[in-house]
VEXLO-395363 format. One line per 5 residues: number of its first residue (from 1); for each residue x negated, y negated, z negated of N, C-alpha, C. Coordinates in Angstrom, 1 decimal. Each point is the difference from the previous one (the first is absolute). Example, Ala and Ser with C-alpha at 12.3 -4.5 7.8 and 13.67 -1.06 7.14 Angstrom:
<pts>
1	-13.2/5.7/-7.8/0.9/-1.2/0.0/-0.9/-1.2/0.0; 0.4/-1.1/0.7/-0.9/-1.1/0.0/0.8/-1.1/-0.8
</pts>
This chain:
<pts>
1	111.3/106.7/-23.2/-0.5/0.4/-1.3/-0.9/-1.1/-0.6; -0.2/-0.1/-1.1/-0.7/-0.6/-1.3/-0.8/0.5/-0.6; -1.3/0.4/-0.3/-0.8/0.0/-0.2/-0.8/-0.7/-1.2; 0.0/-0.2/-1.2/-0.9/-1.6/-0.8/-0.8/1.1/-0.6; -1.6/-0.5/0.2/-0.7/0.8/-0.2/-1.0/-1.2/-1.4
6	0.4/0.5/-1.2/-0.5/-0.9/-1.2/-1.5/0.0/-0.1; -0.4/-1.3/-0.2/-1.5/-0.2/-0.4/-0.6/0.8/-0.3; 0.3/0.3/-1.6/-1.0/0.8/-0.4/0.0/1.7/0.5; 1.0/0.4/0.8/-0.2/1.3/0.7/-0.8/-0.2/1.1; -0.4/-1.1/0.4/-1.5/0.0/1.1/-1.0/0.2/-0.1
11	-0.7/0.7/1.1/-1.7/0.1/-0.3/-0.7/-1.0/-0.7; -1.2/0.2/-0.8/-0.6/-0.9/-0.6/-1.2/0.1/-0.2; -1.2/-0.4/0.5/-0.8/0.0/-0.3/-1.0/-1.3/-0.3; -0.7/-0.2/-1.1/-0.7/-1.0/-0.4/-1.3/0.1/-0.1; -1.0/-0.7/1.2/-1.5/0.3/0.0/-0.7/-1.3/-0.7
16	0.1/-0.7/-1.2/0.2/-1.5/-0.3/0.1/-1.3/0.7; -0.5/0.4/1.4/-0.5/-1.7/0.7/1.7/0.1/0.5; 0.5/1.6/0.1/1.6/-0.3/0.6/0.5/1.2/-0.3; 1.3/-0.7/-0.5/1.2/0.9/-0.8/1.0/0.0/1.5; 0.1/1.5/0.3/0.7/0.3/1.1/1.6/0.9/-0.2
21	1.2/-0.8/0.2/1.0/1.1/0.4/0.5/0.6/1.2; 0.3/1.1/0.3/0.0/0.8/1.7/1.7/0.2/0.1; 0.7/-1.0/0.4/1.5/1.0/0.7/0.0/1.0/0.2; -1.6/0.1/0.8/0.5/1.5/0.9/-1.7/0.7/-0.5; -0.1/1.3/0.9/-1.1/1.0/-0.6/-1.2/-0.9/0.7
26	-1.2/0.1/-1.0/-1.0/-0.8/0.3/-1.0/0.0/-0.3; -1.1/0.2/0.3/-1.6/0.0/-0.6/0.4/1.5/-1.2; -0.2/-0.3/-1.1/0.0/1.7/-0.5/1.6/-0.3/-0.8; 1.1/-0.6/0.5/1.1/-0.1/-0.4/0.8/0.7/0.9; 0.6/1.3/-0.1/0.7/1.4/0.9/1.3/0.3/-0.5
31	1.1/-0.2/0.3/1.3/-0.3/-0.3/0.7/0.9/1.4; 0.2/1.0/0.4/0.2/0.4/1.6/1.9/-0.5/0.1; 0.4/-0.3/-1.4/1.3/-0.9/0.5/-0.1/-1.4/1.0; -1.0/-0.8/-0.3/-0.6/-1.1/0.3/-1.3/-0.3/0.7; 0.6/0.4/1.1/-1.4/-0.2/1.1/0.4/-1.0/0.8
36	1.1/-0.9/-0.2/0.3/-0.4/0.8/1.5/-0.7/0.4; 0.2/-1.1/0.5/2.3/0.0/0.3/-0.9/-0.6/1.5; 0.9/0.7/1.2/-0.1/-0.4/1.4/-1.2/0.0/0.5; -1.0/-1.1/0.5/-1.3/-0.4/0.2/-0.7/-0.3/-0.8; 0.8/-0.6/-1.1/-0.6/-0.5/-0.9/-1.4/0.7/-1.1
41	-1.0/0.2/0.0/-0.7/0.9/-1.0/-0.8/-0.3/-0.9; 0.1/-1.3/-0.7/-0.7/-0.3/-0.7/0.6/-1.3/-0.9; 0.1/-0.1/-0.9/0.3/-1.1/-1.0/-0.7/-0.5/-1.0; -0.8/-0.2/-0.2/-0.8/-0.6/-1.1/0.3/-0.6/-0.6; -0.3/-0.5/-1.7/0.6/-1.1/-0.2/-1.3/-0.2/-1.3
46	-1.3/-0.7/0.4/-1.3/-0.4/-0.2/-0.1/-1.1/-0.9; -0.9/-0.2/-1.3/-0.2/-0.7/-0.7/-1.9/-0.2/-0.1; -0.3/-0.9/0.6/-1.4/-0.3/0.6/-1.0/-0.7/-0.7; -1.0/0.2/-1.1/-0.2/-0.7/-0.9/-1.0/-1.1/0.9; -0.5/-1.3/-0.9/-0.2/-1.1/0.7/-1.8/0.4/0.3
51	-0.1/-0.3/1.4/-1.7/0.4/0.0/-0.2/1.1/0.3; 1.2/0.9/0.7/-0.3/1.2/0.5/1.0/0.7/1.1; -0.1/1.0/0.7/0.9/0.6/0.8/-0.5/1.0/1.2; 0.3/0.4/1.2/-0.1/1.6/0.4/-1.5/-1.0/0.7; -1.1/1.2/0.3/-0.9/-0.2/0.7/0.1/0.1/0.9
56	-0.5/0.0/1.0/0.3/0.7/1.7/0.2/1.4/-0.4; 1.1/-0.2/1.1/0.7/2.0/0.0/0.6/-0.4/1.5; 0.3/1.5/0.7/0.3/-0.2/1.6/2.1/0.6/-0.1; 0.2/-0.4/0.9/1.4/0.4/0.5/0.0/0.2/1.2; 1.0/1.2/0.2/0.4/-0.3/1.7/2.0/0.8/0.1
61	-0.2/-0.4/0.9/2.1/0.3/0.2/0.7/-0.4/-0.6; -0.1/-1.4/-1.1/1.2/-0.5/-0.8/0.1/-1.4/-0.2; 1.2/-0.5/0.0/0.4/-1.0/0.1/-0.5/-0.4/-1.9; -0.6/-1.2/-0.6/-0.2/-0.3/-1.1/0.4/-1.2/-0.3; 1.2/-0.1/-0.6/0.3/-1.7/-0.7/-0.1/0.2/-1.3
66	-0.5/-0.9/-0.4/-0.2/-1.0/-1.5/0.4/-1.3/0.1; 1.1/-0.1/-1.3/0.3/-0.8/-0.2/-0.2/-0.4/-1.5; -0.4/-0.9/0.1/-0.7/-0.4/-1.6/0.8/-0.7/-0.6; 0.7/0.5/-1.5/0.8/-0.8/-1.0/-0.8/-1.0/-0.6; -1.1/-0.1/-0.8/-0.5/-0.7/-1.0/-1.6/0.0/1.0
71	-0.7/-1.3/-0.3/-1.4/0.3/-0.4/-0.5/-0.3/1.8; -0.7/0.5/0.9/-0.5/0.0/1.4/-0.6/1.2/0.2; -0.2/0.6/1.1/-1.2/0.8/0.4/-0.6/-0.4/1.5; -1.1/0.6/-0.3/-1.2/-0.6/1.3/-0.3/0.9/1.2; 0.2/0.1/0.8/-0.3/0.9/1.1/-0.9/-0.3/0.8
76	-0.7/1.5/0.8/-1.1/-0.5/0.6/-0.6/1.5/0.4; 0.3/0.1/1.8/-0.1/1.5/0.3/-1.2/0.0/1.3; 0.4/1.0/0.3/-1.4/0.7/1.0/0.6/-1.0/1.6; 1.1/-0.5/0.5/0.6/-0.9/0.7/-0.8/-1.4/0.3; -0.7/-0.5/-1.2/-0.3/-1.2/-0.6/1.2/-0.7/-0.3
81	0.8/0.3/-0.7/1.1/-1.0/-0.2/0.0/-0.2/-1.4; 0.6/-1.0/-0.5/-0.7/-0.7/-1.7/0.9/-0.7/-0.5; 0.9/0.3/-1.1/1.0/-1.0/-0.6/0.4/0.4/-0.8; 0.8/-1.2/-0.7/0.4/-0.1/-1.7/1.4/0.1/-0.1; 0.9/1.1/-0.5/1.2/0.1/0.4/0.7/-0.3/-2.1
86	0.9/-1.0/0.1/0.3/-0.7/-1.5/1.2/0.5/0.1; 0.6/-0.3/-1.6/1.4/0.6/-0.6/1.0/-0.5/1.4; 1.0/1.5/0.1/1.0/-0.8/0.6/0.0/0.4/1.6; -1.6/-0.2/0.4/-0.1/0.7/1.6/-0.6/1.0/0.2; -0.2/0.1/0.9/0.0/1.5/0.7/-1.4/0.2/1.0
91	-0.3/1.1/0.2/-0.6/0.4/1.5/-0.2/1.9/0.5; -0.5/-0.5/0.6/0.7/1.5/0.9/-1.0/1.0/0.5; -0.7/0.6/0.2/-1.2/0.7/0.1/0.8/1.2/1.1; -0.4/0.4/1.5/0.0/0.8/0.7/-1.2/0.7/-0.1; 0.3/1.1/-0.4/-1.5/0.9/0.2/-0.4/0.2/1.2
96	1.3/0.5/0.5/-0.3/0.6/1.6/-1.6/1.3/0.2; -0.6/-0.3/1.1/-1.0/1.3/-0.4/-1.3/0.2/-0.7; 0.1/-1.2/-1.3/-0.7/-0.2/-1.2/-0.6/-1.4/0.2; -0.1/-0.2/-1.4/-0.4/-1.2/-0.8/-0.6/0.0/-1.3; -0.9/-1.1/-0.2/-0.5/0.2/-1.2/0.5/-1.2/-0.8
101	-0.1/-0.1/-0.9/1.1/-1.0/-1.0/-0.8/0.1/-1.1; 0.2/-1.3/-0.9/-0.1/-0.6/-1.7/0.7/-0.9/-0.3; 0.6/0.7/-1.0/1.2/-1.2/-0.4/-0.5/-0.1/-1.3; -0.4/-1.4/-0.7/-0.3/-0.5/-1.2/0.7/-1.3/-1.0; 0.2/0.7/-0.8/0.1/-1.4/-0.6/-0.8/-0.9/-0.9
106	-0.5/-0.7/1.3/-0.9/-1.2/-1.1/0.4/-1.2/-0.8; 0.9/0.3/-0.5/0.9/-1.3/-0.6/-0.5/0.3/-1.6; 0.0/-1.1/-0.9/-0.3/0.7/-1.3/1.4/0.1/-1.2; 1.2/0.7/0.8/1.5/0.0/-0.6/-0.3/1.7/0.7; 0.8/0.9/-1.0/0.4/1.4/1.0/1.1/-0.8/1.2
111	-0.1/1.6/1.1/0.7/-0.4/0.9/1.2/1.1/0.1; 1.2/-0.1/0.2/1.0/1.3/-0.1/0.5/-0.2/1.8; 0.3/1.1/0.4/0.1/0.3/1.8/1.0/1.1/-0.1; 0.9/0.0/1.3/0.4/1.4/0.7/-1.1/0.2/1.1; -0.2/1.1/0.1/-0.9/0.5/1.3/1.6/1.6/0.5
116	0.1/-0.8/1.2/0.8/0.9/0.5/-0.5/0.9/1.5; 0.1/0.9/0.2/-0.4/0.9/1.2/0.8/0.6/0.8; 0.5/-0.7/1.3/0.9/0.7/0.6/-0.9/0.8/1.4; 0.4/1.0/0.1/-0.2/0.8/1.1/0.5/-0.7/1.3; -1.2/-0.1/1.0/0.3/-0.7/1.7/0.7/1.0/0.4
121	1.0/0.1/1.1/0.7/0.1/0.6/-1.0/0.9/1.3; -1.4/-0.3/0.4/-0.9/0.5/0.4/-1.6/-0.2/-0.6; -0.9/1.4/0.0/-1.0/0.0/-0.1/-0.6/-0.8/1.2; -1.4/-1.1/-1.2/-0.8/-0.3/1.2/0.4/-1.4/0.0; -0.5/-1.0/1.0/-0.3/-1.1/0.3/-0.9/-0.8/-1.0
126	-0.4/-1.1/0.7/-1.2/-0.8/-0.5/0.3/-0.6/-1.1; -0.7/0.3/-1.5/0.5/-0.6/-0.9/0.2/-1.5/-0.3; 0.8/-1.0/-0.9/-0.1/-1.0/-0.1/0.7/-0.3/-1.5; 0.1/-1.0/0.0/0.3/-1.1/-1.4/0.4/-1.1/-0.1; 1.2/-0.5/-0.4/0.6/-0.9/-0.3/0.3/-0.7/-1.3
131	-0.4/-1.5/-0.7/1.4/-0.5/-0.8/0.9/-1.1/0.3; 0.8/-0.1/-1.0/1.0/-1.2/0.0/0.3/-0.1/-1.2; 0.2/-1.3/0.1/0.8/-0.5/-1.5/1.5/-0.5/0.2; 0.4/0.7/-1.2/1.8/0.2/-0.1/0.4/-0.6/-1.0; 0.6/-1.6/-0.5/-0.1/-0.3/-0.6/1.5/0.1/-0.7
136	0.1/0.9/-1.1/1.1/0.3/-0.9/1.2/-0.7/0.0; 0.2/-1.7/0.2/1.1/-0.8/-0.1/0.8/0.6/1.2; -1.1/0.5/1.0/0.6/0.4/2.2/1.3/0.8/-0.8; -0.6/1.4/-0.6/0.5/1.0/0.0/1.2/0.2/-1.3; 0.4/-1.1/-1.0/1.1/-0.5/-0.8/1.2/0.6/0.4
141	0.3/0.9/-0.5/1.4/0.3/0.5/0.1/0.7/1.2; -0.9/1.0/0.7/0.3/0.7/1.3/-1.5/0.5/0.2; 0.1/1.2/0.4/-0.9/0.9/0.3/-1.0/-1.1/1.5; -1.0/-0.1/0.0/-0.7/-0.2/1.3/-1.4/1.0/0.0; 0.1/0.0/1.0/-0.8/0.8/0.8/-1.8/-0.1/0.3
146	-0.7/0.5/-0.8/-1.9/-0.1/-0.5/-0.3/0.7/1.4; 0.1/1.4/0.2/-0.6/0.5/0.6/1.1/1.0/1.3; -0.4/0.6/1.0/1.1/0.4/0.8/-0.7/0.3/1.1; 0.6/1.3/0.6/-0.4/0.7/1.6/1.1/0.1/0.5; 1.3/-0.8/-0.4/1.4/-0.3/0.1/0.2/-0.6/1.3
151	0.5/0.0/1.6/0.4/-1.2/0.9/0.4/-0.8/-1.0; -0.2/-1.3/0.8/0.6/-1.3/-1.2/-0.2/-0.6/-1.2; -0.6/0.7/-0.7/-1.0/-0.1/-0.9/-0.8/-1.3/0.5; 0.1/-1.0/-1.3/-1.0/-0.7/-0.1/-1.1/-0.1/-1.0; -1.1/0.9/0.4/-0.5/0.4/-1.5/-1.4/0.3/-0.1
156	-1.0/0.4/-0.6/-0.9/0.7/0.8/0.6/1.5/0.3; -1.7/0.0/1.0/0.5/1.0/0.5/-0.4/1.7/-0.7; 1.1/1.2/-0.1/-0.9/1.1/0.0/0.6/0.9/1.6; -0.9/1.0/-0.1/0.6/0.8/0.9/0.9/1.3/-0.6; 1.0/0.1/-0.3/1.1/0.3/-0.7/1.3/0.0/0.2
161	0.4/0.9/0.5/1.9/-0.5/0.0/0.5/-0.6/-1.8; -0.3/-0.8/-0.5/0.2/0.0/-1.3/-0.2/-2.0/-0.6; 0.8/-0.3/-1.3/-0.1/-1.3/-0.3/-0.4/0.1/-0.7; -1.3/-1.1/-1.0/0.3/-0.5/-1.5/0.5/-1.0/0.3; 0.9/-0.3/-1.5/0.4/-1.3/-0.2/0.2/-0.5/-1.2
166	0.7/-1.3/-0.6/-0.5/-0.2/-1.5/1.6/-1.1/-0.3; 0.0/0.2/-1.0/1.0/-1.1/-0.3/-0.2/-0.6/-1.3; 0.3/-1.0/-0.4/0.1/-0.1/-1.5/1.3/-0.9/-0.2; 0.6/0.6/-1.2/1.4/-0.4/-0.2/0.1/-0.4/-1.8; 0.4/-0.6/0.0/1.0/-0.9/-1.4/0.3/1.2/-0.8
171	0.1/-0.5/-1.4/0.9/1.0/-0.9/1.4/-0.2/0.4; 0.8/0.8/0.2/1.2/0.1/0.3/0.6/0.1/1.3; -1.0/-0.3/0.9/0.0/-0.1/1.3/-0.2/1.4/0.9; 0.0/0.2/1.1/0.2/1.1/0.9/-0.6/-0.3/1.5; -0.5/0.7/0.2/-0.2/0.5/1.6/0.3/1.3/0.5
176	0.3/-0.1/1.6/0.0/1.4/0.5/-0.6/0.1/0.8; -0.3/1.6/0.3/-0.7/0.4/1.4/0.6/1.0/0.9; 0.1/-0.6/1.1/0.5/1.9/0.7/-0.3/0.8/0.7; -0.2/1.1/-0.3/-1.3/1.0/0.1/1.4/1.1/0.5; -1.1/-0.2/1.8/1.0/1.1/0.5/-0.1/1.6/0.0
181	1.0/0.7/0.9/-0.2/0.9/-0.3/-1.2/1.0/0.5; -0.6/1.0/-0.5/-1.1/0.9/0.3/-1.3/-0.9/-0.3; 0.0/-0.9/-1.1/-0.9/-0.9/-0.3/-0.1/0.0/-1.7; -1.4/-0.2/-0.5/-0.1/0.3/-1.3/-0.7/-1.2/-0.4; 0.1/-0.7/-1.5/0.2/-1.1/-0.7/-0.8/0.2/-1.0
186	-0.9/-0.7/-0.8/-0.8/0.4/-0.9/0.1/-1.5/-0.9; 0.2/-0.7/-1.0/0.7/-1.1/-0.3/-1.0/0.2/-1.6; -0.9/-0.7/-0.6/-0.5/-0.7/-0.9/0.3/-1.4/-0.3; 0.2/0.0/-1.4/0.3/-1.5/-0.8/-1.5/-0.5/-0.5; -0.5/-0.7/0.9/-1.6/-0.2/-1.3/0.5/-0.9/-1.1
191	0.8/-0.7/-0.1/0.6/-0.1/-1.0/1.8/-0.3/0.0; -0.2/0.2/-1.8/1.3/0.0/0.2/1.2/0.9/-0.1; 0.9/0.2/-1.1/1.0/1.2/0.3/1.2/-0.3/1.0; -0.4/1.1/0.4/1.3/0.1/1.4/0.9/1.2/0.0; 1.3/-0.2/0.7/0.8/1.1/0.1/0.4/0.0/1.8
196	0.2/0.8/0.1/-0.3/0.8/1.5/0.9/0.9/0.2; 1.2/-0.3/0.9/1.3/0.4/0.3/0.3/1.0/-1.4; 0.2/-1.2/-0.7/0.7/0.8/-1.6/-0.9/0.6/-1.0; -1.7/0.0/0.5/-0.9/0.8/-1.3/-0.8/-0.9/-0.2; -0.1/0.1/-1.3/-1.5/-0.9/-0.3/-1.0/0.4/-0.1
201	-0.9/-0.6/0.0/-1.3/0.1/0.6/-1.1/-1.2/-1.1; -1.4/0.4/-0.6/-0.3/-1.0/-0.3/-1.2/-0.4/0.8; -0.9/-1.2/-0.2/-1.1/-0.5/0.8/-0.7/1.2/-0.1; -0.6/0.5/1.7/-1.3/0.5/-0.1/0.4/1.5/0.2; 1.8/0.6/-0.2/0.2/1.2/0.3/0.3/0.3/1.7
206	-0.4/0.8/0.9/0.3/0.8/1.3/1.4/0.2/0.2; 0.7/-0.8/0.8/1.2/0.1/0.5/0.2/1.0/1.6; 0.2/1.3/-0.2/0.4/0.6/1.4/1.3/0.0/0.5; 0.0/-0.3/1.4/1.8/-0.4/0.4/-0.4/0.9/1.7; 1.2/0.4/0.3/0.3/0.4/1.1/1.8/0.4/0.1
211	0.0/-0.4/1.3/2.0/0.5/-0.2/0.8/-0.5/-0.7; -0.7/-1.5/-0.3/1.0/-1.1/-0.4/0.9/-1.3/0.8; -0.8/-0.1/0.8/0.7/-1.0/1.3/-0.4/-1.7/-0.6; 0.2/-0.2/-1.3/-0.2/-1.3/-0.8/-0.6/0.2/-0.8; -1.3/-0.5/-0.8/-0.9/-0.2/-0.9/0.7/-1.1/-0.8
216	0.9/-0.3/-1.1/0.3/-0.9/-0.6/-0.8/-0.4/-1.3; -0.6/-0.9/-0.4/-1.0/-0.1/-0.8/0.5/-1.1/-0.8; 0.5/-0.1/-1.5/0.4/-0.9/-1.1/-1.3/-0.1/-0.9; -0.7/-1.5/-0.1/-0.6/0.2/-0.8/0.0/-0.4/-1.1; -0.3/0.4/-1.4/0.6/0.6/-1.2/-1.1/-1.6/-0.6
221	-1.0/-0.2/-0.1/-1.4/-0.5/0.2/0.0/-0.9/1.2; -0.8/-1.1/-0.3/-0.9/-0.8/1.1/-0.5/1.4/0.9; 0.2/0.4/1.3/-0.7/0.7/0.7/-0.6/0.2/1.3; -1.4/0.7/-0.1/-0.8/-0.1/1.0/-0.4/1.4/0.9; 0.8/0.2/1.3/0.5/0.9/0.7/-1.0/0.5/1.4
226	-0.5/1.0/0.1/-0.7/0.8/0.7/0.6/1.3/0.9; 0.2/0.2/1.1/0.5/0.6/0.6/-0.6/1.0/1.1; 0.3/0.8/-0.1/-0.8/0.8/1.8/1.0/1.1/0.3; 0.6/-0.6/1.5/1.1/0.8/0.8/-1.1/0.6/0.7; 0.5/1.5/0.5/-0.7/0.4/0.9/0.7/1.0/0.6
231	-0.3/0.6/1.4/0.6/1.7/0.0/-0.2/0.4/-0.7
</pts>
């Protein structure tokens, strides 16, 4: 099944320093169709004005990647760990059995982000944090792999039966993915119109797949491809 879940039917809320949309149910955004596809529980899709961002706040039991489209953000948690994650890459946040965290943007451009939240596979362990930088030309034409609790996987790490991954493809051009069976697919364009085994889709709408075998992706648009396989 197929799923395209359109922009503007997403949660929305705007507190000025950041204009926020939710895939799924979130802070006071309650949708009980959308809590969720597999592990996956959280989708964000964050617009960060320049000279501002979340204060310290705590987590525990979830896998957290951000991956930032435009702009940087700054991290810097209760761990002592400290870094500037720019357009394009990524980092990974294990809560494990709590952390405290600030992610800011001190850059003087807004910053636009996915913050994604997959559910560990187990409660518990010692939390940690990772980034890397993925640079866009790697991933031209074929899905590669940001983050992963996958054997084989070369990626960081979460603890997760589950992948992100990212592609960016040509107008007129195509990639595929294959997403086996009893596994669920969650596929954003940050930019770019796409069509997706026959439907279109524009930048920035929620693609849900499950019980397809092949993720075929034509893109309609220059396009920039976000992905999270999970159970």
């Amino acid at each position: 099944m197929i799923d395209i879940r359109k922009f503007d039917t997403l949660g929305h809320a705007n507190h000025g320093w950041l204009d926020a949309r939710h895939h799924f149910s979130f802070a006071n955004y309650y949708e009980p169709d959308r809590m969720g596809w597999g592990a996956l529980r959280v989708w964000n899709d964050d617009a960060i004005a320049a000279q501002s961002g979340f204060p310290p706040h705590p987590h525990r039991d979830m896998e957290i990647i951000t991956y930032v489209r435009t702009g940087a953000i700054t991290h810097r948690d209760s761990m002592g760990n400290s870094g500037r994650t720019a357009a394009g890459d990524v980092q990974v946040m294990s809560a494990g059995t709590g952390v405290t965290h600030s992610e800011f943007n001190l850059e003087d451009e807004e910053t636009t982000l996915f913050q994604i939240w997959i559910m560990p596979d187990r409660d518990g362990g010692n939390p940690g944090w990772g980034a890397r930088q993925f640079p866009k030309a790697d991933r031209s034409g074929q899905f590669v792999t940001l983050a992963s609790g996958i054997d084989g996987d070369e990626a960081l790490p979460i603890r997760a039966n589950a992948r992100v991954a990212a592609a960016t493809v040509g107008a007129g051009e195509s990639v595929s993915y294959d997403l086996e069976p009893g596994r669920h697919a969650y596929l954003v364009a940050a930019k770019g119109r796409i069509r997706v085994n026959g439907e279109d889709a524009d930048p920035r709408d929620g693609i849900a797949l499950r019980d397809v075998g092949k993720i075929e992706v034509e893109a309609l648009d220059d396009a920039e491809l976000v992905l999270v396989d999970s159970l």
